[in-house]
ZADO-1210 file (C-alpha; in nm, 4 decimals, padded with zeros to 6 digits):
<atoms>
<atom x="06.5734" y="10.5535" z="06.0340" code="UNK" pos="1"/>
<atom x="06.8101" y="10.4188" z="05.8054" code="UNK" pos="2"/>
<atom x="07.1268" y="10.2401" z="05.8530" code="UNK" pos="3"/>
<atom x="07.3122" y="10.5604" z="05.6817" code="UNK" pos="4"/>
<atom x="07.1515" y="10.8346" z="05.9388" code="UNK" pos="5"/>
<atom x="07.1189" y="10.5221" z="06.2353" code="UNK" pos="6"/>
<atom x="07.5984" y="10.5314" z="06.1352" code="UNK" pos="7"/>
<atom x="07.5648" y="10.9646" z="06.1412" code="UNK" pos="8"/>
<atom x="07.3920" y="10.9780" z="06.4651" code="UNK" pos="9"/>
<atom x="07.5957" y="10.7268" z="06.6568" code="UNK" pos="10"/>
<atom x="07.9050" y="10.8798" z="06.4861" code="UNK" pos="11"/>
<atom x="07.7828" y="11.2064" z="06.6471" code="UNK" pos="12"/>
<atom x="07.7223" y="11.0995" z="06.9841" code="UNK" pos="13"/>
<atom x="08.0634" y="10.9216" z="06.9733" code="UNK" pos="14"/>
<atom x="08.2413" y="11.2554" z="06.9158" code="UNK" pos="15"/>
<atom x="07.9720" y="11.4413" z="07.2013" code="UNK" pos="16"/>
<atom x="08.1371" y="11.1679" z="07.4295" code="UNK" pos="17"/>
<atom x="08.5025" y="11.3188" z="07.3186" code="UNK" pos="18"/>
<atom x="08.3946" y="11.6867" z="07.3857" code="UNK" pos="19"/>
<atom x="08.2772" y="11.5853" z="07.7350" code="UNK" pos="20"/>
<atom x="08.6499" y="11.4565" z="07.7959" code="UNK" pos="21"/>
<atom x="08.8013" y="11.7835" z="07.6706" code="UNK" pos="22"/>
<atom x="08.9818" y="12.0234" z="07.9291" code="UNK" pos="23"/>
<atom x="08.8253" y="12.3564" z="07.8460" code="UNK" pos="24"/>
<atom x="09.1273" y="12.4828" z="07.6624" code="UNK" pos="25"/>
<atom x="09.1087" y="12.2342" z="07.4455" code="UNK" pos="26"/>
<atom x="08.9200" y="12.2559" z="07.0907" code="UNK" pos="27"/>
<atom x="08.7294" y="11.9253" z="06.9471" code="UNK" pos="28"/>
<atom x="08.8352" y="12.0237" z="06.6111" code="UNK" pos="29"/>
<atom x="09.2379" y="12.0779" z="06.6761" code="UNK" pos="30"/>
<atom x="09.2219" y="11.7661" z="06.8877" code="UNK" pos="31"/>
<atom x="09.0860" y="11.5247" z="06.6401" code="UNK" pos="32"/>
<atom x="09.2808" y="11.6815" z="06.3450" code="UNK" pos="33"/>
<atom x="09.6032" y="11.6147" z="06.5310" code="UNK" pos="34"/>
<atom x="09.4770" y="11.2790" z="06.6667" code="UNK" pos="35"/>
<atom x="09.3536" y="11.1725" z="06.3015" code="UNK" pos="36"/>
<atom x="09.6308" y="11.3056" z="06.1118" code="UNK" pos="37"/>
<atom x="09.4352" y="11.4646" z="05.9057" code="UNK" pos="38"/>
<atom x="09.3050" y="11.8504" z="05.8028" code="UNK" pos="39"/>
<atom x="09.0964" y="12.0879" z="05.9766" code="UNK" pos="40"/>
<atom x="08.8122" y="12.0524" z="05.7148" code="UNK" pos="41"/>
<atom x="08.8559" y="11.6720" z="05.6985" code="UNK" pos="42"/>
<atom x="08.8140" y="11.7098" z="06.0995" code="UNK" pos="43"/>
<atom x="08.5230" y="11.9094" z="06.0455" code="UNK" pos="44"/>
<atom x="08.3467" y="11.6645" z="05.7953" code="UNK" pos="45"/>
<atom x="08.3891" y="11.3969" z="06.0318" code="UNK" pos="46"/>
<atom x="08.2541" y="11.5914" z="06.3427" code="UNK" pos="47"/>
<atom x="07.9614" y="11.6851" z="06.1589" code="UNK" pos="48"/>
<atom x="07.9235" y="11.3335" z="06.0081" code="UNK" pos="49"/>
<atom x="07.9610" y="11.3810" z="05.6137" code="UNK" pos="50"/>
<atom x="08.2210" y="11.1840" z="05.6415" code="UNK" pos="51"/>
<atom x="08.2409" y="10.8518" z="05.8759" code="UNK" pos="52"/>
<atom x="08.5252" y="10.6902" z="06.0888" code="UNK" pos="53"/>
<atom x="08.7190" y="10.4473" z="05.9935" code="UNK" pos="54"/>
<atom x="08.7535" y="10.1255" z="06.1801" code="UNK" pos="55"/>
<atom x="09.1069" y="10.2261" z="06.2800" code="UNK" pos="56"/>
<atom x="08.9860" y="10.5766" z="06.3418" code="UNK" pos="57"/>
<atom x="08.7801" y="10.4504" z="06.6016" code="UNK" pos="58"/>
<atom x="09.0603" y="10.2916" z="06.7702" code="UNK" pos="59"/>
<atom x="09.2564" y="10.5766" z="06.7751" code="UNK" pos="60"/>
<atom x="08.9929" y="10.7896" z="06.9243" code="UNK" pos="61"/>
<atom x="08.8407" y="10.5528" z="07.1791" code="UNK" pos="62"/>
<atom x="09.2413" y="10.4631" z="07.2790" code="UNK" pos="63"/>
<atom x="09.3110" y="10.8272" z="07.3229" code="UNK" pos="64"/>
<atom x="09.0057" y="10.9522" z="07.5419" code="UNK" pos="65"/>
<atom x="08.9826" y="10.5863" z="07.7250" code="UNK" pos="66"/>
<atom x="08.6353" y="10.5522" z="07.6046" code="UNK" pos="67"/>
<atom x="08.5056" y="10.1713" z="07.5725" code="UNK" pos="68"/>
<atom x="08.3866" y="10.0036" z="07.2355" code="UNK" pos="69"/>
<atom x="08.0964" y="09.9420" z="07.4506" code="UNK" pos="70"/>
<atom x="07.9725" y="10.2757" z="07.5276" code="UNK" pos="71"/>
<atom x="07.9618" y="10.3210" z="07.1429" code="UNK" pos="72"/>
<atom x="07.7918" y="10.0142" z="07.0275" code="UNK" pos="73"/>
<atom x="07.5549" y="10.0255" z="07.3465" code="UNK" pos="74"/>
<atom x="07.6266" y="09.6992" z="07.4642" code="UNK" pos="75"/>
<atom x="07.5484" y="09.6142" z="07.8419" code="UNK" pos="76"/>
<atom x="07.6750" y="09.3729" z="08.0112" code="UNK" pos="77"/>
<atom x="07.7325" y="09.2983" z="08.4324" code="UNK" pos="78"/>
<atom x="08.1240" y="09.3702" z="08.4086" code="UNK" pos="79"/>
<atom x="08.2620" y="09.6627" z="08.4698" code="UNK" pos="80"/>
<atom x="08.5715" y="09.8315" z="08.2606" code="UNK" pos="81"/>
<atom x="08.8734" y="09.9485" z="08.4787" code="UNK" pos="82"/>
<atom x="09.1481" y="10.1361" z="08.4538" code="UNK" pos="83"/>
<atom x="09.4421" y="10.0288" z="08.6337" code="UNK" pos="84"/>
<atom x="09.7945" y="10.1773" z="08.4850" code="UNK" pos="85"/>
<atom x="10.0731" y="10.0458" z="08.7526" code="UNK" pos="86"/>
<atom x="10.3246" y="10.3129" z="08.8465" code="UNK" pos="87"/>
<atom x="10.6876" y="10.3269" z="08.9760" code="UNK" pos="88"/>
<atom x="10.7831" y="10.6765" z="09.0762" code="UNK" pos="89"/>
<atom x="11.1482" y="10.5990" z="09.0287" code="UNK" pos="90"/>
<atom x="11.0754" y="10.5407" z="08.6448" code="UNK" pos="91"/>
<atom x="10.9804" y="10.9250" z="08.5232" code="UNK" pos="92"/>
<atom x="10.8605" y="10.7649" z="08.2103" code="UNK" pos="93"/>
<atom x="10.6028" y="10.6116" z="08.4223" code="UNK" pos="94"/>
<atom x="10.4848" y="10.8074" z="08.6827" code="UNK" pos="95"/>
<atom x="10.5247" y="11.1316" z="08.4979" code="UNK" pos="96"/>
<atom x="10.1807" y="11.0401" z="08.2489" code="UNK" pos="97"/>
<atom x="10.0538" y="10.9563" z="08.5615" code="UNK" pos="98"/>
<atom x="10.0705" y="11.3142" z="08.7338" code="UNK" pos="99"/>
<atom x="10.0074" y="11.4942" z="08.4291" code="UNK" pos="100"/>
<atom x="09.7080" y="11.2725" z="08.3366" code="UNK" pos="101"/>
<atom x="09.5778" y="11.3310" z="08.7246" code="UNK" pos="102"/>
<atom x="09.6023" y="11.7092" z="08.6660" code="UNK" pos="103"/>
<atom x="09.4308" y="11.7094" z="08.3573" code="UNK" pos="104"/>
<atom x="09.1268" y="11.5077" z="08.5253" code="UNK" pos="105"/>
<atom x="09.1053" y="11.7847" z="08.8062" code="UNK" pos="106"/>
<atom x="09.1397" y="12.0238" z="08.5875" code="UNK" pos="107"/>
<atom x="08.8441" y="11.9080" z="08.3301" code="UNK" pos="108"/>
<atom x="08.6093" y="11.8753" z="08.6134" code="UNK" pos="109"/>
<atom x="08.7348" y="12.2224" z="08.7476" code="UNK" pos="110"/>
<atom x="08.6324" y="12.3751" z="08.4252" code="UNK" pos="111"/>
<atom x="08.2565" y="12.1614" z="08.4177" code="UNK" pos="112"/>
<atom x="07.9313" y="12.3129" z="08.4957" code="UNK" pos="113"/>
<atom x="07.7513" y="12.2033" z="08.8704" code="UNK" pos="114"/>
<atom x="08.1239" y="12.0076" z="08.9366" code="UNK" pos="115"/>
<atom x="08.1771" y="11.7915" z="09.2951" code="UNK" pos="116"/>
<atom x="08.4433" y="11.6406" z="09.4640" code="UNK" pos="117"/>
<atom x="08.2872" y="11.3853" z="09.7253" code="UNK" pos="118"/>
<atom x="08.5323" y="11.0963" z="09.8884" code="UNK" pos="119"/>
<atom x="08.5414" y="10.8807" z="10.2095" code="UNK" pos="120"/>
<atom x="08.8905" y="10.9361" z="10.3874" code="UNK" pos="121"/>
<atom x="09.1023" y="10.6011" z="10.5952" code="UNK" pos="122"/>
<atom x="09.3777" y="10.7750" z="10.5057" code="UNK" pos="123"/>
<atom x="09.4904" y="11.1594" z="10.4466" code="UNK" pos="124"/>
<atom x="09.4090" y="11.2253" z="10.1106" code="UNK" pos="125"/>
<atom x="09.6030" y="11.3779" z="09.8660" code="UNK" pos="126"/>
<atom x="09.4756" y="11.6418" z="09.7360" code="UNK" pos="127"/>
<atom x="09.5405" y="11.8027" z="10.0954" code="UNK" pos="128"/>
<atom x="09.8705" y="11.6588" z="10.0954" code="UNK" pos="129"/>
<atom x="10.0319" y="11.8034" z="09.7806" code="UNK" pos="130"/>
<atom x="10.0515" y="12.1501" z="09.9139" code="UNK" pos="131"/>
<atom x="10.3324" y="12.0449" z="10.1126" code="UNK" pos="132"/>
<atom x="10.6158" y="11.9135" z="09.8850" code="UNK" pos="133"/>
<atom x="10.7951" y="11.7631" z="10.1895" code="UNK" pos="134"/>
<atom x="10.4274" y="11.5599" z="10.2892" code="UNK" pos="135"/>
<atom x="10.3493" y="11.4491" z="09.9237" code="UNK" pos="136"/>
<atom x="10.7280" y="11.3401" z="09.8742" code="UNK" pos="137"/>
<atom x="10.6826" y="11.1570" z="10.2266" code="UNK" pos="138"/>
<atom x="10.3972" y="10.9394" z="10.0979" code="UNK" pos="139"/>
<atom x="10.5520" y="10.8656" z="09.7666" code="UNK" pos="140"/>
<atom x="10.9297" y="10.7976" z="09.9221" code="UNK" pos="141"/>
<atom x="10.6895" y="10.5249" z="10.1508" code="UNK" pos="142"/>
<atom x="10.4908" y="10.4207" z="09.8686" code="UNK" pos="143"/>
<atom x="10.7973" y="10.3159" z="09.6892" code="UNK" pos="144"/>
<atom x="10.9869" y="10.1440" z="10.0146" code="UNK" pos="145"/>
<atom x="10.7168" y="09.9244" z="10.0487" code="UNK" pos="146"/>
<atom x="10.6043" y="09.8511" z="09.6563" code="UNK" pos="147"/>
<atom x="10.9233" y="09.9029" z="09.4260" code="UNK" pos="148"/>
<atom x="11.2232" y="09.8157" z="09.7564" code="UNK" pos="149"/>
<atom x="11.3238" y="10.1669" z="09.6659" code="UNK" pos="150"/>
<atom x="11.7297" y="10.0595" z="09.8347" code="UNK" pos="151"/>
<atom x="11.7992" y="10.4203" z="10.0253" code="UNK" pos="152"/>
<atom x="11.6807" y="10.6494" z="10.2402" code="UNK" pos="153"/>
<atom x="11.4318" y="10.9830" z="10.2236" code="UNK" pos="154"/>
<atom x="11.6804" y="11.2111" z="10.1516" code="UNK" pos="155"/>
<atom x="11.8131" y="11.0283" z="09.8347" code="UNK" pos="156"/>
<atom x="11.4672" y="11.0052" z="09.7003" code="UNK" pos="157"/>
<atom x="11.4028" y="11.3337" z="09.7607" code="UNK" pos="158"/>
<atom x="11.6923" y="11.4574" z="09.5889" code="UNK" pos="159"/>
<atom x="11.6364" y="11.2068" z="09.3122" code="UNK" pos="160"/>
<atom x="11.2430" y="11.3724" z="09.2584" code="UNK" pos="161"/>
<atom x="11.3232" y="11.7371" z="09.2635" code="UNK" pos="162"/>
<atom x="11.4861" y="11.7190" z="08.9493" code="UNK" pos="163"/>
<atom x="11.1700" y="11.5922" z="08.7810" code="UNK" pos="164"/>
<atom x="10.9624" y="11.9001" z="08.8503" code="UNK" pos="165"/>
<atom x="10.6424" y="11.7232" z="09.0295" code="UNK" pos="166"/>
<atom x="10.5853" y="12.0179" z="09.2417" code="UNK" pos="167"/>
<atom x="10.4396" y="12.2113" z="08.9094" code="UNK" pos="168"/>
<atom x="10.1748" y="11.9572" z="08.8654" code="UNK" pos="169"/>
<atom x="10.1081" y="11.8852" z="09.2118" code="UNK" pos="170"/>
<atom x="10.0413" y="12.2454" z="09.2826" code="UNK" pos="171"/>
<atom x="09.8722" y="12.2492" z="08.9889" code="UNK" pos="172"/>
<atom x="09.6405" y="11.9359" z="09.1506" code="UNK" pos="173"/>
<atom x="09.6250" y="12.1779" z="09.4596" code="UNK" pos="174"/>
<atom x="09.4889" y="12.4375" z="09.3147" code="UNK" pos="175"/>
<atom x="09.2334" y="12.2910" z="09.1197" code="UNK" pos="176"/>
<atom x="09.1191" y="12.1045" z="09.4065" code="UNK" pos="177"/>
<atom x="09.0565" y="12.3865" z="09.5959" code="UNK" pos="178"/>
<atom x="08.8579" y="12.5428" z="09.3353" code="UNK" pos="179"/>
<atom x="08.6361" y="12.2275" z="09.3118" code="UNK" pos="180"/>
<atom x="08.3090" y="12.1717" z="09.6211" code="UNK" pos="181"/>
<atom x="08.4104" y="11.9214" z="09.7687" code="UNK" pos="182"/>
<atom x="08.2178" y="11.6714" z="10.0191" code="UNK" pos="183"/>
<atom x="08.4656" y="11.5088" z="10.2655" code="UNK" pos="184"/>
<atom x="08.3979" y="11.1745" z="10.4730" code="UNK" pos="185"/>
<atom x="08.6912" y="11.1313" z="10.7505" code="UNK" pos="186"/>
<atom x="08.7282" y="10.9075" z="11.0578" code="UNK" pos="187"/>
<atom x="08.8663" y="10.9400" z="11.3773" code="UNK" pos="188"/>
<atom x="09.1746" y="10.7401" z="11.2617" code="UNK" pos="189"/>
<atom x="09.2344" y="10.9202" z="10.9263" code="UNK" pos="190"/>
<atom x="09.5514" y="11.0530" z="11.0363" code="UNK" pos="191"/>
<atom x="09.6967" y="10.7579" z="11.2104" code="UNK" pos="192"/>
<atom x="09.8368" y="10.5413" z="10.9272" code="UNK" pos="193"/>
<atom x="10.0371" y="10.8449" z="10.7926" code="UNK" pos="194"/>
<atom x="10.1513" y="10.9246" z="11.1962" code="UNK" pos="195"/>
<atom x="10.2357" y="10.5465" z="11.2188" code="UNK" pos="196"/>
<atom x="10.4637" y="10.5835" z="10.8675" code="UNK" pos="197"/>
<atom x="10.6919" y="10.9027" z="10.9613" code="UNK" pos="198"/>
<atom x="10.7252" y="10.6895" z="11.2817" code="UNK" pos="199"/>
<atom x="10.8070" y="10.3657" z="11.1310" code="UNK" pos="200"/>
<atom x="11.0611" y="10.4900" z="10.8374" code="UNK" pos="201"/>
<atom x="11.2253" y="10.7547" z="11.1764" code="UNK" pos="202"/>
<atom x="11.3214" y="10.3968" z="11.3668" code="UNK" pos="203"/>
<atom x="11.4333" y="10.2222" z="11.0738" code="UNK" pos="204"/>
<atom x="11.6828" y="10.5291" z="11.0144" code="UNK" pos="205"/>
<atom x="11.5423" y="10.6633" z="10.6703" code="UNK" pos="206"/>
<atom x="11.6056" y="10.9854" z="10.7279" code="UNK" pos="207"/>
<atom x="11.9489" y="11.1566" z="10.7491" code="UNK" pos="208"/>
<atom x="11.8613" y="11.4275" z="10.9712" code="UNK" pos="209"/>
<atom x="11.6277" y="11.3620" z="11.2659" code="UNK" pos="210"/>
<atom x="11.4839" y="11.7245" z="11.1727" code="UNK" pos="211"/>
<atom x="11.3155" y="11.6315" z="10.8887" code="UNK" pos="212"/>
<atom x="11.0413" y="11.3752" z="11.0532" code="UNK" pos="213"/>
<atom x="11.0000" y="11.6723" z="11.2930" code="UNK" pos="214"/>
<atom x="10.9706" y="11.8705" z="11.0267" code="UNK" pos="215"/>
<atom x="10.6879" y="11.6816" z="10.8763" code="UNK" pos="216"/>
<atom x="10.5301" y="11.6360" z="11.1857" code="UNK" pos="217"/>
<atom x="10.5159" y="12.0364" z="11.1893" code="UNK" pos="218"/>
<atom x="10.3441" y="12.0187" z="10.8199" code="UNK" pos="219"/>
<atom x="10.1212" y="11.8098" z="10.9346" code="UNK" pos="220"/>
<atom x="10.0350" y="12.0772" z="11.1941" code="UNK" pos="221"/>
<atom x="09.9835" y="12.3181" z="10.9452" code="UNK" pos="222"/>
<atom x="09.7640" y="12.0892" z="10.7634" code="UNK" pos="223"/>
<atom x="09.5508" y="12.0450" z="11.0452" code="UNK" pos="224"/>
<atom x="09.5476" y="12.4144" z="11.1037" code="UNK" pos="225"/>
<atom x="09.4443" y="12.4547" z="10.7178" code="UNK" pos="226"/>
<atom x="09.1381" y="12.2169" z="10.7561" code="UNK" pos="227"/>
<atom x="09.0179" y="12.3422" z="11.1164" code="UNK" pos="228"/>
<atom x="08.9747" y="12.6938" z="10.9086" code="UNK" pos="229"/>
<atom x="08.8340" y="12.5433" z="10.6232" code="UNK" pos="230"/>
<atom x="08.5790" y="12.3650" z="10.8548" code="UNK" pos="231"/>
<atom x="08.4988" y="12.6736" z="11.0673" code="UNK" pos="232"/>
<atom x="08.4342" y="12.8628" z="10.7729" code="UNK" pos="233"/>
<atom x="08.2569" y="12.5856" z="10.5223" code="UNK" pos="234"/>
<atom x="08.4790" y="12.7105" z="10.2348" code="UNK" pos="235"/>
<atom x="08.7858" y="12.6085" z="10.1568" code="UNK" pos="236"/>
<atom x="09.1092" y="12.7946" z="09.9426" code="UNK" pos="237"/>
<atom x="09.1558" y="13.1725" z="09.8723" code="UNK" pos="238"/>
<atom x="08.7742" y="13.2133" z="09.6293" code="UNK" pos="239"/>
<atom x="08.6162" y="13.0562" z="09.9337" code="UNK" pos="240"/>
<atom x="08.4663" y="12.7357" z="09.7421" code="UNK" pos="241"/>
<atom x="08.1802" y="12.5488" z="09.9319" code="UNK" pos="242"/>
<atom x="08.3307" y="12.2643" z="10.1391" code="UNK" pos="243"/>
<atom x="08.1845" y="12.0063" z="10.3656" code="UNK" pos="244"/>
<atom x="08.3789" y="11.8357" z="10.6712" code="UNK" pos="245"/>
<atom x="08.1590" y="11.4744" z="10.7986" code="UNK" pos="246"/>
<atom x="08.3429" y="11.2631" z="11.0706" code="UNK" pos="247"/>
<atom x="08.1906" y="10.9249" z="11.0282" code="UNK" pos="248"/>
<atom x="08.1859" y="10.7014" z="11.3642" code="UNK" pos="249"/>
<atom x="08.2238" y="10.3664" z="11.2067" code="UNK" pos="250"/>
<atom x="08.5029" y="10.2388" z="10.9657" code="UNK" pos="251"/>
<atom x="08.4332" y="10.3754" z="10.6266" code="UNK" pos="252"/>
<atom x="08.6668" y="10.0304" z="10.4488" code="UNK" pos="253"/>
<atom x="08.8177" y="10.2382" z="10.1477" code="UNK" pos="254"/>
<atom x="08.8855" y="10.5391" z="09.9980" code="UNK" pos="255"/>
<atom x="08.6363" y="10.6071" z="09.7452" code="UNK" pos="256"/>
<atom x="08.6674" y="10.9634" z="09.5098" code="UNK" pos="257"/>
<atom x="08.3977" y="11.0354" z="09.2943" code="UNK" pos="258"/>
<atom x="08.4040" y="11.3317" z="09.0756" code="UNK" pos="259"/>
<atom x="08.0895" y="11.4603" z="08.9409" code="UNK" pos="260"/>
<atom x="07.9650" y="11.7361" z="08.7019" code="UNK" pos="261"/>
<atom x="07.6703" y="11.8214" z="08.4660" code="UNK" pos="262"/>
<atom x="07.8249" y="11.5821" z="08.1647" code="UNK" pos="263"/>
<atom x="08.0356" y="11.2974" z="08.3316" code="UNK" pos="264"/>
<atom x="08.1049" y="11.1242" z="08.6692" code="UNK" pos="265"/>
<atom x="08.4458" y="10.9335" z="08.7441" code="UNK" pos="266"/>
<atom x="08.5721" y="10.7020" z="09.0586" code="UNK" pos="267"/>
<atom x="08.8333" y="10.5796" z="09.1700" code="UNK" pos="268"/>
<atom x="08.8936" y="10.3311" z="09.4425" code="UNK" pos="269"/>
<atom x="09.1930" y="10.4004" z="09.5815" code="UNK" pos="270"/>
<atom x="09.4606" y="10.0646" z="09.5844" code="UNK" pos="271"/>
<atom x="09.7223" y="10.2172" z="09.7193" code="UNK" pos="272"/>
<atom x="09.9157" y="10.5233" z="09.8286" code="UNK" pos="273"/>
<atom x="09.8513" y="10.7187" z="09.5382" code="UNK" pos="274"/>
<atom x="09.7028" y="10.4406" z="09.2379" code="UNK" pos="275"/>
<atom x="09.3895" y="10.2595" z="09.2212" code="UNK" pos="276"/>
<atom x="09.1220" y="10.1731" z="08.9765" code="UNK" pos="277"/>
<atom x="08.9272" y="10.4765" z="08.7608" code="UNK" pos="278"/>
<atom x="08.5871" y="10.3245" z="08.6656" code="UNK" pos="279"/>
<atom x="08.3389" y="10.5872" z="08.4771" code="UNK" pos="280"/>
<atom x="08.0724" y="10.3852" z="08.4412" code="UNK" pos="281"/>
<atom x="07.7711" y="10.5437" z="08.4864" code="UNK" pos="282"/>
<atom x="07.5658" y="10.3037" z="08.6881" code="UNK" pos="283"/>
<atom x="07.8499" y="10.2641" z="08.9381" code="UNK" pos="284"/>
<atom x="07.9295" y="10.6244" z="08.9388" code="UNK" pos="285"/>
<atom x="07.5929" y="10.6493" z="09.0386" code="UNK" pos="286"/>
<atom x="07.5981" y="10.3686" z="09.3240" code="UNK" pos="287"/>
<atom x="07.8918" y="10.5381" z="09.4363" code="UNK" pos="288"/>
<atom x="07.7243" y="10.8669" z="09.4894" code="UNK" pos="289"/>
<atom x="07.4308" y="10.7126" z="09.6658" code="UNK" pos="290"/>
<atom x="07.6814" y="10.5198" z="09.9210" code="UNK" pos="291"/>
<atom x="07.8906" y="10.8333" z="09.9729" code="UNK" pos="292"/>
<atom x="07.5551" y="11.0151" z="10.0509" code="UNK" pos="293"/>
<atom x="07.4110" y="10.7721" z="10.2351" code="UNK" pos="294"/>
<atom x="07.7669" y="10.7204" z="10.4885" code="UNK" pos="295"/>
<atom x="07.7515" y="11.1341" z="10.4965" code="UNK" pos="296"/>
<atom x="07.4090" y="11.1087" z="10.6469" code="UNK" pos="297"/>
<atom x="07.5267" y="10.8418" z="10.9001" code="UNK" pos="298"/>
<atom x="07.8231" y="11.0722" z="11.0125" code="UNK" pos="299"/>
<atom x="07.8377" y="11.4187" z="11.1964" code="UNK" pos="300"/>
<atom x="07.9098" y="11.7640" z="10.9932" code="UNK" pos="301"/>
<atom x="08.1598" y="11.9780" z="11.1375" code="UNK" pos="302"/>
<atom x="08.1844" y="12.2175" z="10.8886" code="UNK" pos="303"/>
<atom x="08.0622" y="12.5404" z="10.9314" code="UNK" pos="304"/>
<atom x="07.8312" y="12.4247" z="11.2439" code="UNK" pos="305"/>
<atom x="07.8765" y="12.1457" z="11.5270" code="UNK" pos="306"/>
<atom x="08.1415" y="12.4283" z="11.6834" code="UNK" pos="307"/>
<atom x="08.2076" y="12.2105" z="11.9893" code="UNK" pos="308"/>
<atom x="08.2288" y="11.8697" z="11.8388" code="UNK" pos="309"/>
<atom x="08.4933" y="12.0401" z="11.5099" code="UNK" pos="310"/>
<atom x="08.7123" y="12.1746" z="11.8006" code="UNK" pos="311"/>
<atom x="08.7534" y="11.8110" z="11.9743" code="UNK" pos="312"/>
<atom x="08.7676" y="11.6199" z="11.6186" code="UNK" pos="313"/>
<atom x="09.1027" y="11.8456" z="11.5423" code="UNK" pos="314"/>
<atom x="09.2148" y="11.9096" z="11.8745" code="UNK" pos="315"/>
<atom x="09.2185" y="11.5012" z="11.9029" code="UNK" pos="316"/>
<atom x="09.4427" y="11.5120" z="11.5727" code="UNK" pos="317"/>
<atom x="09.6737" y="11.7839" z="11.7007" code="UNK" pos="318"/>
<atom x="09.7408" y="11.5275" z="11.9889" code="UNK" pos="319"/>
<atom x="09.8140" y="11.2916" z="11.8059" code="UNK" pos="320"/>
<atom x="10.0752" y="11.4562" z="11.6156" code="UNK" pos="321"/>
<atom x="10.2542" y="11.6154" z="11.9376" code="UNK" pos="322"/>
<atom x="10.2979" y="11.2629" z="12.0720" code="UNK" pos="323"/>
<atom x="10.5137" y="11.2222" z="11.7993" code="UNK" pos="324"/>
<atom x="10.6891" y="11.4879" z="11.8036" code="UNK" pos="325"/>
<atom x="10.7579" y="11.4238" z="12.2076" code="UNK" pos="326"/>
<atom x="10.8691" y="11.0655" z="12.0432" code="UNK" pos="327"/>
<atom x="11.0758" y="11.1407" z="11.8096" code="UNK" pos="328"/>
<atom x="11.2316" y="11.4083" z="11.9982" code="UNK" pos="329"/>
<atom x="11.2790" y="11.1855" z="12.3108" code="UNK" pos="330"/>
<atom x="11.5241" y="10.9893" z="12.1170" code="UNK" pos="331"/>
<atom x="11.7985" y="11.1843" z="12.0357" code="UNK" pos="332"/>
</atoms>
């Protein structure tokens, strides 16, 4: 081959790479012309290859779609590339990308052929939280307390967030979710650092009106409520997409969310409440998978069998969140 056709078919595999980003609405063509600067035939020539990139075209692309100079070149090395973009949901200028960037991901897996969620839980994760405003608010209001020294209470921050519009793109998130299979890895103690957080910000007087922990507590409930039907029925949301419940007996260390389909796998490894670090390599995409599956086979399924041992899993959490509510309402 020579070094004309070796630049053509490289060029060409670059711009495969791009399509496999795309959301589904999204057309390679329109996307590269508006990217580029340039027309829809001169988009066309370069797609097809008659006409090659530019150095600085390159950059554009590969800054755009977060695609490494070393996936192109097919240089392999031992180190990883991470993405890591620190947010402060005070700033909308920062954490706005974020959410709209997060709901883009979901929904380009949504719309890819033989897609999967599959994650290991220590905490509540939150996809399941962002169908309750009050709940998703609640993390990110303790997020920022202990991160950015957000200076007032719930309340303010609520107030403050509502006129930004999140809820579009976290139902949005929801939604998506739920029309994604999904594998789920929880523990015993999966619940307890978000119990131990409404508790914690209730005695340091956060909150306004002692209602609104309760209320919380109550969302919680219906959370639980939510899951135990999922679980029963081994489908989750309204089109009654596969979904798969494992209670692991030993500490699972970190949250780990790997989303596969046919074209492309992505992880994250969750940092904090809602950040952490998006690696798509391949090979650890694919480590990733085999851990997941392996701690899956370790743990117990609930959903849609093991009857007796999903009814004490939940029933346990239900506790849990009742001894709260007997706490906080003790204290008035």
């Amino acid at each position: 081959m020579d070094n004309s056709s070796k630049k053509k078919e490289d060029q060409a595999r670059f711009f495969d790479m791009i399509q496999h980003t795309l959301p589904a609405n999204h057309v390679l063509v329109d996307v590269v012309s508006e990217l580029l600067n340039v027309g829809i035939d001169a988009s066309y020539r370069r797609i097809r290859g008659a006409k090659l990139l530019d150095f600085e075209e390159i950059m554009i692309l590969c800054k755009h779609f977060r695609i490494s100079m070393d996936s192109i070149t097919g240089f392999i090395d031992k180190q990883l590339h991470c993405e890591f973009a620190p947010v402060n949901v005070v700033d909308t200028n920062s954490y706005l990308p974020f959410a709209i960037e997060w709901s883009n991901s979901l929904e380009y897996f949504r719309g890819s052929s033989e897609s999967e969620i599959i994650l290991s839980a220590t905490d509540i994760p939150a996809f399941n939280l962002l169908s309750y405003n009050e709940l998703a608010f609640f993390q990110l209001f303790a997020w920022n307390k202990a991160v950015s020294d957000f200076p007032d209470g719930y309340d303010e921050f609520v107030n403050e967030q509502n006129t930004i519009e999140f809820s579009k793109y976290y139902q949005k998130i929801s939604r998506n979710y739920q029309l994604i299979p999904s594998t789920e890895i929880w523990t015993d103690n999966t619940l307890d650092s978000f119990l131990k957080s409404i508790s914690y910000h209730f005695e340091m007087i956060h909150f306004k009106d002692n209602k609104v922990p309760l209320f919380l507590c109550e969302q919680l409930m219906n959370l639980m409520d939510t899951l135990y039907d999922w679980a029963t029925k081994g489908t989750k949301g309204s089109n009654n997409v596969p979904y798969k419940l494992y209670i692991s007996e030993v500490d699972i260390g970190n949250t780990f969310i790997l989303l596969k389909s046919k074209e492309r796998s992505s992880s994250l490894i969750k940092l904090f409440a809602y950040n952490g670090l998006n690696i798509s390599d391949e090979s650890f995409c694919q480590v990733t998978d085999r851990w997941l599956q392996k701690l899956a086979q370790r743990a117990t399924l609930i959903s849609g069998t093991s009857e007796k041992e999903r009814f004490k899993f939940f029933n346990a959490q239900r506790q849990k969140i009742n001894f709260l509510i007997d706490k906080i309402q003790n204290s008035f």
